[in-house]
N, C-alpha and C positions, 0 to 999 in steps of 0.2 A: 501462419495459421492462427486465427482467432479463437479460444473459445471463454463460451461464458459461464459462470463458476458462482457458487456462491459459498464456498469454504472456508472453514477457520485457517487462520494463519498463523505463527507464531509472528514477529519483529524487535528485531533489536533494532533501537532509534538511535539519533543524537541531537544532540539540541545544538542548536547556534549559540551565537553570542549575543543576540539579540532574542534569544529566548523561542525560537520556531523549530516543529520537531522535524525529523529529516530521519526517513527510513533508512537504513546502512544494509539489514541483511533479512532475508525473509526466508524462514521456514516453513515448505509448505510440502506435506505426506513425506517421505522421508530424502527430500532434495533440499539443500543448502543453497539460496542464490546470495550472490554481494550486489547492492545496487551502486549506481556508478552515478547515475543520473535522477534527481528531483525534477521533471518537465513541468508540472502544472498541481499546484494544491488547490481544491475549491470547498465551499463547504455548504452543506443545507440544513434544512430541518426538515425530523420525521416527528410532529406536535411538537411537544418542547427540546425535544433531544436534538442537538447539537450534531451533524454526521458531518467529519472530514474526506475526501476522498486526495486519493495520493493517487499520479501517474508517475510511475518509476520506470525504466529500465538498468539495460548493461548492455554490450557490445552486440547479444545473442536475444534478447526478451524484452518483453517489457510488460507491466502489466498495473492494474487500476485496483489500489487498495483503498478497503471504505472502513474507516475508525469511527466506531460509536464511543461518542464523549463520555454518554452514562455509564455501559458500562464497562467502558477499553476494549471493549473485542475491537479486533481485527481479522476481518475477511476479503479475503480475495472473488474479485467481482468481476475481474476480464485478464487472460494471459494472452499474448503474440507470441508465437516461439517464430525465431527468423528472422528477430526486426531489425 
């Protein structure tokens, strides 16, 4: 099931060794997920601001996070529960 969201997220990252960030775990209202899987990073502009989006999942979700470069928020923009 889809829905679309536009809420703050907490995220713990990690960085590669080539220096790219990579979501590991996302806190979102009082649920803990681990992510398993990076599928697709893309990124745009909103005027100058830099926006990353992250499709993540794990075994059971998966879901599309949008990072603002300016000012590090992280919100959750689409969850699958089921995937």
């Amino acid at each position: 099931m889809q829905t679309l969201c536009d809420d703050p997220v907490s995220v713990v990252v990690a960085f590669t060794d080539d220096g790219k960030v990579r979501p590991w775990k996302i806190r979102w209202g009082n649920a803990l997920y681990h992510v398993r899987r990076v599928n697709m990073v893309h990124g745009s502009r909103e005027g100058r601001t830099r926006i990353f989006y992250f499709s993540c999942s794990n075994d059971t979700n998966a879901w599309k996070l949008r990072l603002d470069t300016e000012t590090l928020e992280w919100r959750m923009v689409e969850h699958y529960a089921g995937a």
